[in-house]
C-alpha positions in Angstrom: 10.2 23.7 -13.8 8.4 22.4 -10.6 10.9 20.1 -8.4 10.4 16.3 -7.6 11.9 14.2 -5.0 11.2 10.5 -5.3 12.5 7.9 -2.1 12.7 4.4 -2.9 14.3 2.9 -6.5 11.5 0.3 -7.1 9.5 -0.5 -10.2 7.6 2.5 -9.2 9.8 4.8 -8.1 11.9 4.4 -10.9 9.2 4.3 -13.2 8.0 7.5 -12.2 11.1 9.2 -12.0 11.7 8.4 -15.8 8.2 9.7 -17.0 8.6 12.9 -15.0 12.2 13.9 -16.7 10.8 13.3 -20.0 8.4 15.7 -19.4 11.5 18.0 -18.2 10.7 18.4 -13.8 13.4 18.0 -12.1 13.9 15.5 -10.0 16.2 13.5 -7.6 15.6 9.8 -7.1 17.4 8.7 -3.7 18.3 5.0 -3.8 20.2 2.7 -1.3 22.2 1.1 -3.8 24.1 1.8 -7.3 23.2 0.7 -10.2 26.1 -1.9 -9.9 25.1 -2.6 -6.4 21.7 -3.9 -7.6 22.7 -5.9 -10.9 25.4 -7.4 -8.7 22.5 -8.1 -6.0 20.2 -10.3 -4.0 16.8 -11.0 -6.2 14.4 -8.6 -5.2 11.2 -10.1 -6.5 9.0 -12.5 -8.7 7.9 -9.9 -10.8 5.5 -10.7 -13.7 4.3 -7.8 -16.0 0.6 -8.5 -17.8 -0.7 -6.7 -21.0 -1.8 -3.5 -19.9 1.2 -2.5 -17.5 3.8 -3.1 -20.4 1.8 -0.5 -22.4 2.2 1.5 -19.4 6.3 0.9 -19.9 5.9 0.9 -23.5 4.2 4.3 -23.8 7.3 5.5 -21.9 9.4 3.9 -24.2 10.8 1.7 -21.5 10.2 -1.7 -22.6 13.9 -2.6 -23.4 13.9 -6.2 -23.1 10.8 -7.4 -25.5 13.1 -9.5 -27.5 15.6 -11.2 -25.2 13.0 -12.1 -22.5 10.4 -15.2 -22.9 7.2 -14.6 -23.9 4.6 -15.5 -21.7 1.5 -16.7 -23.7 -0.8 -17.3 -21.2 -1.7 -19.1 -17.6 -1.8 -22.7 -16.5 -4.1 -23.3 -13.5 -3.7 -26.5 -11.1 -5.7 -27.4 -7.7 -3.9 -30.5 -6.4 -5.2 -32.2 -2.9 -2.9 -35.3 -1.4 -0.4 -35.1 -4.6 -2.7 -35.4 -7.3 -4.2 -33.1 -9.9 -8.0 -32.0 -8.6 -8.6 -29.4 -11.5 -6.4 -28.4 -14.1 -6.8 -26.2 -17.2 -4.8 -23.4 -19.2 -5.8 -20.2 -21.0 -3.9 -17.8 -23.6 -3.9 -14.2 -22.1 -4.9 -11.3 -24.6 -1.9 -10.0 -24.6 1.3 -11.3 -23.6 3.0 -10.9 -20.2 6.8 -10.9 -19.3 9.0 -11.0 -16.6 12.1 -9.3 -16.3 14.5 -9.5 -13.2 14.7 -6.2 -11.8 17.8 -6.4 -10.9 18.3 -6.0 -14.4 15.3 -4.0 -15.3 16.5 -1.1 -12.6 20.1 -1.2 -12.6 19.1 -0.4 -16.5 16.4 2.3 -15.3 18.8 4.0 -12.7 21.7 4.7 -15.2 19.3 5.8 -17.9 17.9 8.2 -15.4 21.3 9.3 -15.0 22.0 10.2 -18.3 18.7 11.4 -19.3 19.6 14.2 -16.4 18.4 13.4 -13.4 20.4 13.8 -9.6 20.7 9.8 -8.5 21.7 10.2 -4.4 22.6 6.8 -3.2 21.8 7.3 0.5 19.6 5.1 3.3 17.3 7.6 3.6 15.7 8.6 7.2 12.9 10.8 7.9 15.8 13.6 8.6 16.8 13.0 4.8 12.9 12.9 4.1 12.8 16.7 6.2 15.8 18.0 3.7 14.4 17.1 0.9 10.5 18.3 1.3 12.5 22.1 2.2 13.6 22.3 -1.3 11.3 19.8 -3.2 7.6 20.8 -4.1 6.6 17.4 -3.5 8.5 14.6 -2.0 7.1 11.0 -3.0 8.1 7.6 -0.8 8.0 4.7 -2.9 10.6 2.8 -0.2 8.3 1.3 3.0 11.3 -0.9 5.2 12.6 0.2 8.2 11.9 3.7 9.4 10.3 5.3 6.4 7.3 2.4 6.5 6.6 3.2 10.0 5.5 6.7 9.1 2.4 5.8 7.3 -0.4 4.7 9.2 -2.2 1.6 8.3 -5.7 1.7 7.3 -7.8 -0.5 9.7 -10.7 -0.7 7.7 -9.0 -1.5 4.5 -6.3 -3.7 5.8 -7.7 -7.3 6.0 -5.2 -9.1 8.2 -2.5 -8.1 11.0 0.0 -9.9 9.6 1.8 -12.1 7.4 -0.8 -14.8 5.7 2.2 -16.5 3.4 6.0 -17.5 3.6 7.1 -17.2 0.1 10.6 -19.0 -0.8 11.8 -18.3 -4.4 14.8 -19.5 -6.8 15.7 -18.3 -10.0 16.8 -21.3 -12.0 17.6 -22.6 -15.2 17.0 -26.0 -16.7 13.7 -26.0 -15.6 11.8 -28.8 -18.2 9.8 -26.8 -20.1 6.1 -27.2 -20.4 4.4 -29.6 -23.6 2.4 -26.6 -24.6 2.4 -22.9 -24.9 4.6 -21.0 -23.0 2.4 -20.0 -19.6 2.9 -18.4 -16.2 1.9 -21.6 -13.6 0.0 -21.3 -10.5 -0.3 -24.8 -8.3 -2.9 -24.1 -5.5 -2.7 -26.9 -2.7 -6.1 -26.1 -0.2 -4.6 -25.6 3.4 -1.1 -26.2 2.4 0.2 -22.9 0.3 0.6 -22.5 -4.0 3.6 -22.8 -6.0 4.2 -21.2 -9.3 6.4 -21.0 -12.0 7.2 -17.6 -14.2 9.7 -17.6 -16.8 11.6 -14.9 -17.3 14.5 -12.8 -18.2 17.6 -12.4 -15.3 21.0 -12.0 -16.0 22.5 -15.1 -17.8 19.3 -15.0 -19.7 16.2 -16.7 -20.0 15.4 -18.6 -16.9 12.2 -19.4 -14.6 11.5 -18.2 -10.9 10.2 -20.7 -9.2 8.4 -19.9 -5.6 6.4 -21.9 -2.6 3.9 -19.6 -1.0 3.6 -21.5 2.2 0.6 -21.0 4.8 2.6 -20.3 7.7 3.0 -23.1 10.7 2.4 -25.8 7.3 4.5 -28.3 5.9 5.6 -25.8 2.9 7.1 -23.2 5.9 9.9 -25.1 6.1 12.7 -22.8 4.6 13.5 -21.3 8.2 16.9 -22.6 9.0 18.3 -23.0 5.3 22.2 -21.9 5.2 22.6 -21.7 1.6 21.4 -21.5 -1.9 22.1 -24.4 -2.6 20.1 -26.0 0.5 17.2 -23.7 -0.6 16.9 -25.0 -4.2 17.3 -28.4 -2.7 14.7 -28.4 -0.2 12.8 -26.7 -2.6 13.1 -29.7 -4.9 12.4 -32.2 -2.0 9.0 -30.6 -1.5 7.5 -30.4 -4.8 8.2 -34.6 -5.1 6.4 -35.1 -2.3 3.3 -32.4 -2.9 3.6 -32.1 -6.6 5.4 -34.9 -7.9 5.1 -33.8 -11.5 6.5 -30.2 -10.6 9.1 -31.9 -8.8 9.6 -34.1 -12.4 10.2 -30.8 -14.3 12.3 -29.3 -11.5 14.9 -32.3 -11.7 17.6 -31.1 -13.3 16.9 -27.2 -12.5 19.8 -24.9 -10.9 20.0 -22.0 -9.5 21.0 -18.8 -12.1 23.2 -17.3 -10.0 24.6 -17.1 -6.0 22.0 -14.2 -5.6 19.2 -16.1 -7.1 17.2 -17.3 -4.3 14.8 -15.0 -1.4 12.6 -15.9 1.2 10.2 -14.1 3.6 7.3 -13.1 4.8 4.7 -10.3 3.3 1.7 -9.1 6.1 -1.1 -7.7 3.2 -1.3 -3.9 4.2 -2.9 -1.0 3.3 -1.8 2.2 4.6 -3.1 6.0 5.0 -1.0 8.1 1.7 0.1 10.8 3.3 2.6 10.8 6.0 3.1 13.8 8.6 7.0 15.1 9.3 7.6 16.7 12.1 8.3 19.7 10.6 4.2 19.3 9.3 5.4 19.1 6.1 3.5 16.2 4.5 5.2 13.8 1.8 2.9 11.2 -0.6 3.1 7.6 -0.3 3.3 5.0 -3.5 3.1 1.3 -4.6 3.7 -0.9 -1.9 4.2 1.2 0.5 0.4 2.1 1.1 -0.9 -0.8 -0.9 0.6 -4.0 -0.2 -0.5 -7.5 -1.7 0.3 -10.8 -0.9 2.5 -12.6 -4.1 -0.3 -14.7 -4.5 -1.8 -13.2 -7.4 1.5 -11.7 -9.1 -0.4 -8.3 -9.0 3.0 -6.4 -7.0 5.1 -5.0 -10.4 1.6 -4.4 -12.4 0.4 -2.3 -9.2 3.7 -0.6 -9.1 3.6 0.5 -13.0 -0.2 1.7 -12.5 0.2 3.4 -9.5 3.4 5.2 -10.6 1.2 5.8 -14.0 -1.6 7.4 -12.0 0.2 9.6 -10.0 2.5 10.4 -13.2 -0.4 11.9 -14.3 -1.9 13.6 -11.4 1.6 15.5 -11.2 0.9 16.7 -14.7 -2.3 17.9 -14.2 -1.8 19.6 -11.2 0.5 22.1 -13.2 1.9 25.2 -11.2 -0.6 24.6 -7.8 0.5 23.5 -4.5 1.0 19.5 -3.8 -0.9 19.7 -0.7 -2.1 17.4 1.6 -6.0 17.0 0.4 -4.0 16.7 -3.5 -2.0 13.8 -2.1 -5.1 12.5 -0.6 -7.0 12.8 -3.8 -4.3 11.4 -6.1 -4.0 8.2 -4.0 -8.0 7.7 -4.2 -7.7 7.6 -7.4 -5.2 4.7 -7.5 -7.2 2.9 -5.0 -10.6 3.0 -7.3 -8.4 0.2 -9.3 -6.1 -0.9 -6.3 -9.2 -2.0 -4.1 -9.9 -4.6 -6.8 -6.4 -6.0 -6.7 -6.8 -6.1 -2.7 -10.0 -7.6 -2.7 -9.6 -10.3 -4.7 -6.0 -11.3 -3.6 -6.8 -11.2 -0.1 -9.9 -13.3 -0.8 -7.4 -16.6 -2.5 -5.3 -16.6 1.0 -8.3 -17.9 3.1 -9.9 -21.4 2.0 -11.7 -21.0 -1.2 -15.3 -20.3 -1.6 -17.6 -23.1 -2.8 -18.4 -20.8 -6.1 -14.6 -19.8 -6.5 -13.8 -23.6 -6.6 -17.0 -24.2 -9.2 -15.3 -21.4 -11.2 -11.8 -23.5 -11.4 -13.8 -26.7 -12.1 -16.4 -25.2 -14.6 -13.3 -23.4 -16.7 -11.6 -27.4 -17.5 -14.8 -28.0 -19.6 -15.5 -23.8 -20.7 -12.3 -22.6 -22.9 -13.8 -18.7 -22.6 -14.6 -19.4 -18.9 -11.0 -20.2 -18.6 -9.9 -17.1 -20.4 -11.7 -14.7 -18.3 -10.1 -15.8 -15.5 -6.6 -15.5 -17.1 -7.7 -11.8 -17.9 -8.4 -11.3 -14.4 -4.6 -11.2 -13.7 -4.3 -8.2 -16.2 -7.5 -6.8 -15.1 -8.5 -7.5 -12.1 -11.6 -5.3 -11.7 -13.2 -7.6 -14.5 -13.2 -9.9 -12.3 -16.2 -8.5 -10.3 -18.8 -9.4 -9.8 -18.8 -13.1 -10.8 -15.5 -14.1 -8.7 -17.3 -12.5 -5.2 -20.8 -13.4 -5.4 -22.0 -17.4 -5.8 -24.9 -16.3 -7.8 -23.4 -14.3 -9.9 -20.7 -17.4 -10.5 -23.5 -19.4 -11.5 -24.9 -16.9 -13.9 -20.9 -16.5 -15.2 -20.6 -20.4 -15.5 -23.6 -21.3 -17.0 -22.9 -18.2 -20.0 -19.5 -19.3 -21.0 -21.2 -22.8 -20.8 -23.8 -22.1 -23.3 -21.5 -20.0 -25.7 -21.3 -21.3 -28.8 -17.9 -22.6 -29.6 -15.6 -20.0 -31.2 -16.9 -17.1 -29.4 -16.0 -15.1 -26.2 -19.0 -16.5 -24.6 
């Protein structure tokens, strides 16, 4: 059986490396960390899973945690300008989404690999361990893009909106968080000019527990977590700002502390995407995935979903490609057909970190009064292609608005 080498033990990575020893390739999954090393770890994200990327996991038979962690029912949608609610609607998604910490989700995934027979190196890979392992792998895969390994792929200048960094995010992972008076919902605050903050319940590991994160435009009053010592400090100053920009956030956030030492992360994400396959110096060429040639911005909660699709297309390129060569034009070709859904996930969450559009704001304001209106934009976050072309294009917004506005009641539209 054909041999696989996967760098990087993300949501993707991982993800991949599981489907690929089911299906009996053998492969070596090179991580900086043990499995212990990540439970017993810094949070790594503020992942949220919709529908169709937990059938992605569930087809795998990965999902292990669909009754401990909360169910997330739907979206809850705020603009707020000087403290005060502007617009403000929720919608029940499709199907429901879920968050699971993935410090618990891949310390899980990593010994499972393990025992399902797979070689776990725990090593900080370089491009000399990169070299190794493309001599006596038929395909080497890099789903890790800090520090040295990043700087191998190029980034894609006419794909790649910005140059850097459009949001500071600062997250905490807390309990006692005052739950909301309705359904259970994923939040997403949007302050014009100032940054969003949202809310995501999920599963970590003392249990059921929300992440909490400011995405601050940079130089703004939210940017303000630079010189924070502690956790403590973090989920303190955290607090301060929501009563002073969201006062009734800030109400539900009174009593809320942190889950754990490890439970808070800040920093800064520049919205990238990158050419997929990198050169060695040997000329051998190795295939990039997930964020490291398709970066997002938080904004849209789209980072774990594109991990589990991309890892799910390139799953099944692998497959397909049988006993042939993994070449470079293959590599090529497999990540174009990631990107023919990925470009939609760009598009639109670059497009929520400038101001908004006139018609995107109509869209918000049309959905209080337009309870299918409001749904279609909550299935946006599962599938975002849907979106298209009503969220780009001010006519077609108007022609959007004014069908879910003249649906009669009880149907879709």
């Amino acid at each position: 059986m054909r041999s696989i080498a996967i760098v990087g033990a993300g949501q993707a990575g991982v993800q991949l490396a599981l489907g690929l020893r089911q299906q009996g390739y053998d492969v070596t999954l090179v991580s900086n960390r043990t499995p212990q090393q990540v439970l017993d770890g810094r949070v790594m994200s503020t992942q949220i899973m919709f529908g169709d990327s937990m059938a992605i996991e569930r087809d795998l038979g990965l999902d292990r945690w669909q009754d401990e962690a909360p169910t997330i029912e739907g979206l809850s949608f705020t603009i707020a300008l000087d403290a005060a609610k502007h617009i403000d609607f929720e919608a029940r998604l499709a199907a429901p989404a879920q968050s699971v910490d993935q410090r618990v989700k891949i310390a899980a995934w990593l010994r499972e690999f393990e025992a399902a027979g797979g070689a776990l190196r725990i090593a900080e890979a370089g491009v000399a361990d990169l070299e190794s392992l493309a001599a006596s792998h038929d395909l080497v895969v890099v789903a890790a893009g800090k520090g040295e390994l990043g700087k191998l792929f190029e980034r894609d200048a006419k794909r790649s909106a910005f140059d850097g960094p459009q949001r500071v995010a600062a997250v905490s992972y807390v309990h006692g968080l005052r739950p909301r008076d309705t359904f259970v919902s994923c939040g997403a605050n949007l302050m014009p000019g100032l940054g969003e903050y949202f809310i995501v319940p999920a599963l970590t590991k003392s249990g059921p527990c929300d992440c909490i994160f400011l995405n601050a435009v940079p130089g703004g009053p939210l940017d303000a977590f630079g010189n924070v010592s502690s956790p403590e400090e973090h989920l303190a100053l955290t607090k301060e700002l929501l009563d002073k920009h969201l006062p009734w956030e800030g109400e539900r956030a009174a009593e809320a502390r942190l889950t754990d030492a490890g439970g808070v992360l800040a920093g800064r994400i520049p919205p990238t995407v990158r050419r997929p396959v990198a050169t060695l110096p040997s000329g051998r060429s190795v295939l990039g995935l997930a964020d490291v040639v398709v970066l997002n911005d938080p904004v849209t909660g789209q980072g774990s979903n594109n991990a589990a699709k991309s890892a799910d297309v390139y799953l099944r390129e692998i497959l397909a490609r049988g006993a042939d060569r993994f070449d470079a034009d293959w590599m090529n070709a497999t990540f174009e057909k990631f990107w023919e859904y990925a470009r939609h996930v760009v598009r639109w969450t670059n497009g929520l970190l400038p101001p908004a559009p006139d018609h995107v704001v109509a869209l918000f304001d049309a959905a209080q009064h337009a309870p299918s209106l409001a749904s279609a934009i909550a299935e946006g976050f599962n599938r975002p292609p849907s979106l298209d072309p009503w969220w780009y294009d001010a006519d077609a917004a108007q022609r959007e608005i004014a069908a879910h506005r003249n649906a009669p009641a009880g149907t879709g539209r």
